[in-house]
C-alpha positions as CSV (number, residue, x, y, z in Angstrom):
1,X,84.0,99.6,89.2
2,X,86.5,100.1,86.3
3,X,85.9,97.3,84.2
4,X,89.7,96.9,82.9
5,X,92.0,95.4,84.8
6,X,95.7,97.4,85.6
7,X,98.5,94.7,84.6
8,X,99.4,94.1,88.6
9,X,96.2,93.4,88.8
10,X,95.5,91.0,86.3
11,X,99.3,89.3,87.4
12,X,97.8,88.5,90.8
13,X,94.2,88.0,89.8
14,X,96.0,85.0,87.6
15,X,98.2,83.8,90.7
16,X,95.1,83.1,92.7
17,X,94.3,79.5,92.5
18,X,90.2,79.0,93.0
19,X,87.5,80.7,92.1
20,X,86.5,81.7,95.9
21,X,89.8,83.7,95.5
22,X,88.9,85.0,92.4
23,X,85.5,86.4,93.7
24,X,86.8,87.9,96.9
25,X,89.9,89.9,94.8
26,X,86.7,91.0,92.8
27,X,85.3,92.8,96.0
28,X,88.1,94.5,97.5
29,X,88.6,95.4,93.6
30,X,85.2,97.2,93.7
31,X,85.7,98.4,97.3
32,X,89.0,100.1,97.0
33,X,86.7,102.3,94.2
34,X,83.3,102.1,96.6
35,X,83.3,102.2,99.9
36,X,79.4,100.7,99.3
37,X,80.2,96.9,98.7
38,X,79.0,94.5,100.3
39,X,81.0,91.0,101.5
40,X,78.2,88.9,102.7
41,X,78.2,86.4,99.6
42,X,82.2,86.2,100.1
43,X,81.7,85.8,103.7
44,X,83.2,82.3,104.9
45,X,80.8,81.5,107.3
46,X,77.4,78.6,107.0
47,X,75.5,80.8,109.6
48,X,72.7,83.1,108.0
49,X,73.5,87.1,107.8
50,X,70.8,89.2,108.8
51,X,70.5,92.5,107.0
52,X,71.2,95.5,109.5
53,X,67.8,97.1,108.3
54,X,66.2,94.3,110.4
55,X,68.1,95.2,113.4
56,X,66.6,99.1,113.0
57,X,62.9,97.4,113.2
58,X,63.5,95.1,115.7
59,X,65.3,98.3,118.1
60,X,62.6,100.5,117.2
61,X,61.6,102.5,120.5
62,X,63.1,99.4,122.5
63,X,65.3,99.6,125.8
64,X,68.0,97.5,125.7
65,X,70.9,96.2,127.8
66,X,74.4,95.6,126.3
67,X,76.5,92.4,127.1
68,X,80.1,92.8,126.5
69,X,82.2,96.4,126.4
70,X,84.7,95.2,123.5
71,X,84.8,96.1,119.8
72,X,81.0,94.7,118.7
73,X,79.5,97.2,121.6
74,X,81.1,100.2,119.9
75,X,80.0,99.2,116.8
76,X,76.2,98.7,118.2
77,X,76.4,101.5,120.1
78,X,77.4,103.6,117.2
79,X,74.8,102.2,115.2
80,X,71.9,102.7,117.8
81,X,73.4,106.7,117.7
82,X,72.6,106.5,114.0
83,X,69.0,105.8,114.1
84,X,68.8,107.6,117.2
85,X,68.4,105.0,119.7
86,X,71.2,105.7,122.0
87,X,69.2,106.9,124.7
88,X,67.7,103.4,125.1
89,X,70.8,101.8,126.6
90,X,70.6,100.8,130.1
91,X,73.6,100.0,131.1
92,X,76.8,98.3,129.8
93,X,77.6,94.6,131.1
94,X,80.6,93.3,130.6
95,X,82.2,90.0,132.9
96,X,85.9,92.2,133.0
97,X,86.2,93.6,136.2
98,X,88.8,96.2,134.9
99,X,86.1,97.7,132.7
100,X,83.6,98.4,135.7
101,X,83.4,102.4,135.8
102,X,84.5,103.0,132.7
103,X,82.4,105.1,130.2
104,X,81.3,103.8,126.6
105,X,79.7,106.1,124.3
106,X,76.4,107.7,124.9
107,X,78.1,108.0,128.7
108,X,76.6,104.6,129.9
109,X,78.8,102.9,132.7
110,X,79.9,99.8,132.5
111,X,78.4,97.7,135.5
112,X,78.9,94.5,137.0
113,X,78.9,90.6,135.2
114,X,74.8,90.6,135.2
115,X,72.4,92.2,137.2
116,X,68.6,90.7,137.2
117,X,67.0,93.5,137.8
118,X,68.5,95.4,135.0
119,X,68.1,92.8,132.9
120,X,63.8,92.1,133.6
121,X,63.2,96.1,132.6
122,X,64.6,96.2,129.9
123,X,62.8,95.1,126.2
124,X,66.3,93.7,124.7
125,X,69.3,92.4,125.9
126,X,72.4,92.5,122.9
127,X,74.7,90.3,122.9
128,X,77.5,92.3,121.3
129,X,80.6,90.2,120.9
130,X,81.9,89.9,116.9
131,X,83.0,86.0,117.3
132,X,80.8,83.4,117.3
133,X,82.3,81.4,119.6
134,X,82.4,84.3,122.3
135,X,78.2,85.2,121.4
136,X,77.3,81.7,121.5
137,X,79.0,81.0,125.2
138,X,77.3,84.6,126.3
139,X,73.6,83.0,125.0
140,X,73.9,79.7,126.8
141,X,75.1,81.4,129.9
142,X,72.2,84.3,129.6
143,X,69.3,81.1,129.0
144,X,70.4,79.4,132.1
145,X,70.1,82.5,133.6
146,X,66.5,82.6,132.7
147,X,66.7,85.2,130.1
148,X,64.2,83.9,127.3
149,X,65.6,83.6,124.2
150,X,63.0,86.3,122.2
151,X,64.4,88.6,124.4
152,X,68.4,88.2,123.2
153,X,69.4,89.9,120.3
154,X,73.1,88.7,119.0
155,X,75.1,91.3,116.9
156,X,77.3,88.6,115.3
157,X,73.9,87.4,113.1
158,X,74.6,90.9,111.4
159,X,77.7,91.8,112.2
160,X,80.4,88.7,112.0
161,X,83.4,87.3,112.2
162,X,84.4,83.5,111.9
163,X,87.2,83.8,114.3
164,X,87.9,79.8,114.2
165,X,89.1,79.6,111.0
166,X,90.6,83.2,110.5
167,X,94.4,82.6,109.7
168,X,94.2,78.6,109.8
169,X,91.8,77.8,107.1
170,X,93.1,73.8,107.8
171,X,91.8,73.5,104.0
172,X,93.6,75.3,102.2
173,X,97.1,75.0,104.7
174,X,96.7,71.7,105.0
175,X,97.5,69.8,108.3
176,X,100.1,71.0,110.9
177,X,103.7,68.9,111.8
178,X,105.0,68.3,115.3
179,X,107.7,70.8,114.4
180,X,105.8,73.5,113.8
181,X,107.4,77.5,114.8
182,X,104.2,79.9,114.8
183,X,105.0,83.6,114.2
184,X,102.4,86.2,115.8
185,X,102.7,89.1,114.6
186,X,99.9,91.5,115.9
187,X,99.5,89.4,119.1
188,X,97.6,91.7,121.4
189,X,96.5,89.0,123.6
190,X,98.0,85.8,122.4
191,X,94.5,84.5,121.3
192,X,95.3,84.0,117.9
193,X,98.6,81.9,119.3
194,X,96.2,79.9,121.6
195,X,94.2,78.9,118.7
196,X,97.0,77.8,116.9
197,X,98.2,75.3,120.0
198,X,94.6,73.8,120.0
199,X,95.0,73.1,116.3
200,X,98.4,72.1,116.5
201,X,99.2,71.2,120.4
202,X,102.7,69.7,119.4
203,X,104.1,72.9,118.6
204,X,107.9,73.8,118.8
205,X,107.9,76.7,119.7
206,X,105.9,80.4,119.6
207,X,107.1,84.1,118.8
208,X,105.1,86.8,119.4
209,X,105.3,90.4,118.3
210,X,103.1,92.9,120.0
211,X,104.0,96.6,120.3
212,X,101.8,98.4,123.0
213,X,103.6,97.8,126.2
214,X,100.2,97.8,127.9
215,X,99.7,94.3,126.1
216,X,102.6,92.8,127.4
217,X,101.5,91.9,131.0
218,X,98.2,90.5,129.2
219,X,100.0,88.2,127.0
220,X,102.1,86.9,130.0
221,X,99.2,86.6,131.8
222,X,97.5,84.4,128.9
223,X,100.8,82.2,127.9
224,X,100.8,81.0,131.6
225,X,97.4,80.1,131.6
226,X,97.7,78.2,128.2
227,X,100.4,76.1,129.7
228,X,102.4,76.4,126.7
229,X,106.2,77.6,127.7
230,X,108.3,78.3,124.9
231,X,107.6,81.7,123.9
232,X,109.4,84.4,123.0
233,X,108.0,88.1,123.4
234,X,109.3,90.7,121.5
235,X,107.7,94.1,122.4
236,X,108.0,96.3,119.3
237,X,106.6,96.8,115.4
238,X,108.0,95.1,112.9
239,X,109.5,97.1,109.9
240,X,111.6,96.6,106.6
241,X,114.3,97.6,108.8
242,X,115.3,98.4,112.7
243,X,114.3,101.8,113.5
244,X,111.9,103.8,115.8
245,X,108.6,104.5,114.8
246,X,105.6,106.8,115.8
247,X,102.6,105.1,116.8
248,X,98.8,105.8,117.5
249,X,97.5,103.6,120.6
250,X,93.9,103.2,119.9
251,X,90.9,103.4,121.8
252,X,90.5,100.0,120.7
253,X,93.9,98.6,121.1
254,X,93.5,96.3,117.9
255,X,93.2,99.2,115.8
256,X,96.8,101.2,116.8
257,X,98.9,101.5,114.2
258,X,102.3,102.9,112.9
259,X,101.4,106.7,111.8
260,X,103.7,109.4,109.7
261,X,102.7,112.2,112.1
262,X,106.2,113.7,113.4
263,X,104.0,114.6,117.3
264,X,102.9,111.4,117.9
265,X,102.7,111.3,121.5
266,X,104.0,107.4,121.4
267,X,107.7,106.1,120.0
268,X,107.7,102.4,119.8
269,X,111.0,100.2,118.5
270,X,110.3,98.6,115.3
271,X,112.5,95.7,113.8
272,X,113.4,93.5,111.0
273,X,112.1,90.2,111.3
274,X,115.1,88.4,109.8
275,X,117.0,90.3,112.9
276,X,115.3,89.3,116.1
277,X,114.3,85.5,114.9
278,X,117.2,82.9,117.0
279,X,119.5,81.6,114.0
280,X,118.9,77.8,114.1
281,X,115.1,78.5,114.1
282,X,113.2,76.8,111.0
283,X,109.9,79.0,111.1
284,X,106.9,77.0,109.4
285,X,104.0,79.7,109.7
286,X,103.9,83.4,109.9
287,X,100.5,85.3,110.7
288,X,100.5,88.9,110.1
289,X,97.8,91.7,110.9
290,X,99.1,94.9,111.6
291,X,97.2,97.5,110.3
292,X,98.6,98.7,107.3
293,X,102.4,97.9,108.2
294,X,102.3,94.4,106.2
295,X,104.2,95.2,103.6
296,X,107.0,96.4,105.4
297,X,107.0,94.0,107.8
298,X,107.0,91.5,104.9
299,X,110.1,93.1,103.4
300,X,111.6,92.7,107.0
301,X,111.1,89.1,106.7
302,X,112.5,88.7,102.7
303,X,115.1,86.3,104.4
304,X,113.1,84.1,106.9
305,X,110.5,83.6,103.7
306,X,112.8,83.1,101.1
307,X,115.1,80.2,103.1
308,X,112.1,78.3,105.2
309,X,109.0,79.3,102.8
310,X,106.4,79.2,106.0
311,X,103.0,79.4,105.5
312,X,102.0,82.5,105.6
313,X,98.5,84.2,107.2
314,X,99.0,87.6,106.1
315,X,95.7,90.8,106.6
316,X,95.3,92.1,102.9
317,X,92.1,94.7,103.7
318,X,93.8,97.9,105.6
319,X,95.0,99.8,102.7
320,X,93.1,99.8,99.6
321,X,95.6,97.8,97.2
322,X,97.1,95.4,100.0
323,X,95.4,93.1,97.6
324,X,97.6,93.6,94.9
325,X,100.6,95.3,96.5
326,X,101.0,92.2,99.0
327,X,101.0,89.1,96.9
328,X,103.0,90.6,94.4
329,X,106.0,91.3,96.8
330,X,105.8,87.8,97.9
331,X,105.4,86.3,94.9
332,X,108.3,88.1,93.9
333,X,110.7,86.3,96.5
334,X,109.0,83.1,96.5
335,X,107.6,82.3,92.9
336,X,106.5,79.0,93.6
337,X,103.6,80.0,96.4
338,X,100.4,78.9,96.2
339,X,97.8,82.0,96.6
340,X,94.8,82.2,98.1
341,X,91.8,84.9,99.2
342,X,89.8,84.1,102.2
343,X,87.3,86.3,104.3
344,X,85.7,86.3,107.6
345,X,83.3,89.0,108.4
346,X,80.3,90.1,106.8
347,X,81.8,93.7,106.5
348,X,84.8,95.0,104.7
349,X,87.7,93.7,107.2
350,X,89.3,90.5,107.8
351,X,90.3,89.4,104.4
352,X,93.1,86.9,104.4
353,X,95.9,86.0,101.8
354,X,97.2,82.4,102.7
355,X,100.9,81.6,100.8
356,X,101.3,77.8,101.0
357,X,103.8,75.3,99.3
């Protein structure tokens, strides 16, 4: 790692305002040099991380069974291609019904919910859901079922992600009002806005900004079964300014993104924040992780910020100096922010600024 720091650097390094922060701009310091770092000791988690060099032993020549289709079962299934396990899978379970029939990689089907039979032939059964609080649900379930627990191998003991404290770390934002606005921005499937009603259930009111149009009908789907009414939906990117932008719809919709490539097969409407939010609304908490479009989302929002100063939630890991480039923007329009680092997983992703009066 270069062992000077550049003077941005060392102006946001001297923002941050505990050590923990301190430690974690360290890392993505050394990882925006080397991709080889490792974030398990800035990991904010007080479960035990395995190291994946265990998971290689324990898969050794097994057959296995994978529970969930999602993001953790890519990664697993990747990984099992790497040491050349891949023709040990199965089958694919997952409890969506829309995923039965589909192919994941390695050409394995996903099935039903469960099948027994399945389940008794093979040697492993992998839970592969990133959250805890998905994995742990999935392991109670699978022990009532009668699975034995030797058997069950959960991928969030080497690959995690806290997802209950991601973006409302309630000890360094402190505790919410009754008035609260929450700002969404990167919805996908208002999950990160129902978490934010169960820590603050007297909440004003919700906007949420999601650009695949796919995501839309999910998020209805999801605000209805929360119970929670006032929402408002806006179905585009947000930008520095209004405009159209070309955008890559992922395999894994959380990764899509705004690209530069002039053939993009997808055009999505991108706005300004200050633009679309309704004029008498005081917004007390913006949450932003949208793949490397922060910054210019941010500068779409220089007004909103600048008059309300929300708490802001806001992805700093997509493009190698978000870490810098990020805090000192919004340091630059609201001086008197507090700054803080957080992360989540025990890879690279999910690192967190929090902004907070």
């Amino acid at each position: 790692m270069r062992e000077t720091l550049t003077t941005n650097e060392q102006i946001v390094y001297d923002f941050l305002q505990d050590e923990k922060s301190r430690k974690i701009f360290e890392k993505r310091r050394a990882f925006a040099d080397s991709k080889t770092v490792s974030f398990i000791d800035v990991f904010d988690t007080n479960r035990r991380v395995r190291d994946i060099s265990e998971l290689r032993l324990i898969m050794n020549d097994r057959s296995f069974v994978c529970y969930g289709a999602g993001d953790g079962c890519r990664t697993f299934l990747n990984l099992m291609n790497q040491f050349g396990y891949i023709n040990n899978c199965c089958a694919v379970f997952d409890s969506n019904k829309t995923l039965h029939g589909k192919l994941c990689l390695g050409g394995e089907k996903i099935v039903s919910h469960y099948s027994q039979s399945v389940v008794d032939n093979a040697d492993k059964i992998v839970i592969t859901p990133f959250y805890y609080s998905v994995s742990d649900e999935i392991k109670e379930n699978l022990i009532n079922l009668g699975v034995k627990e030797d058997k069950i191998i959960v991928l969030s003991e080497y690959y995690a992600v806290n997802n209950m404290k991601i973006y409302f770390d309630t000890q360094i934002i402190g505790q919410f009002g009754k008035d609260e606005i929450f700002v969404d921005v990167g919805c996908l499937d208002f999950s990160t806005s129902s978490l934010f009603l169960k820590y603050c259930p007297n909440t004003l009111k919700i906007y949420v900004v999601e650009p695949i149009y796919e995501q839309i009908e999910i998020i209805k789907r999801n605000i209805k079964q929360s119970g929670f009414t006032n929402v408002k939906i806006i179905n585009g990117a947000l930008w520095s300014h209004n405009t159209k932008l070309n955008f890559d719809v992922h395999e894994i919709k959380s990764a899509s993104k705004v690209i530069e490539a002039s053939d993009a097969l997808n055009e999505i409407d991108a706005y300004a924040l200050d633009d679309i939010i309704d004029i008498d609304d005081k917004i007390t908490f913006i949450k932003m992780d949208i793949e490397g479009s922060e910054l210019e989302a941010l500068k779409g929002s220089e007004r909103i910020i600048k008059k309300y100063k929300p708490k802001l939630a806001i992805s700093i890991y997509h493009k190698p100096f978000d870490y810098v480039d990020i805090p000192l923007y919004i340091k630059s329009i609201v001086p008197e922010y507090r700054m803080f680092f957080r992360h989540y997983t025990s890879f690279d992703t999910e690192t967190v600024l929090y902004c907070v009066l």
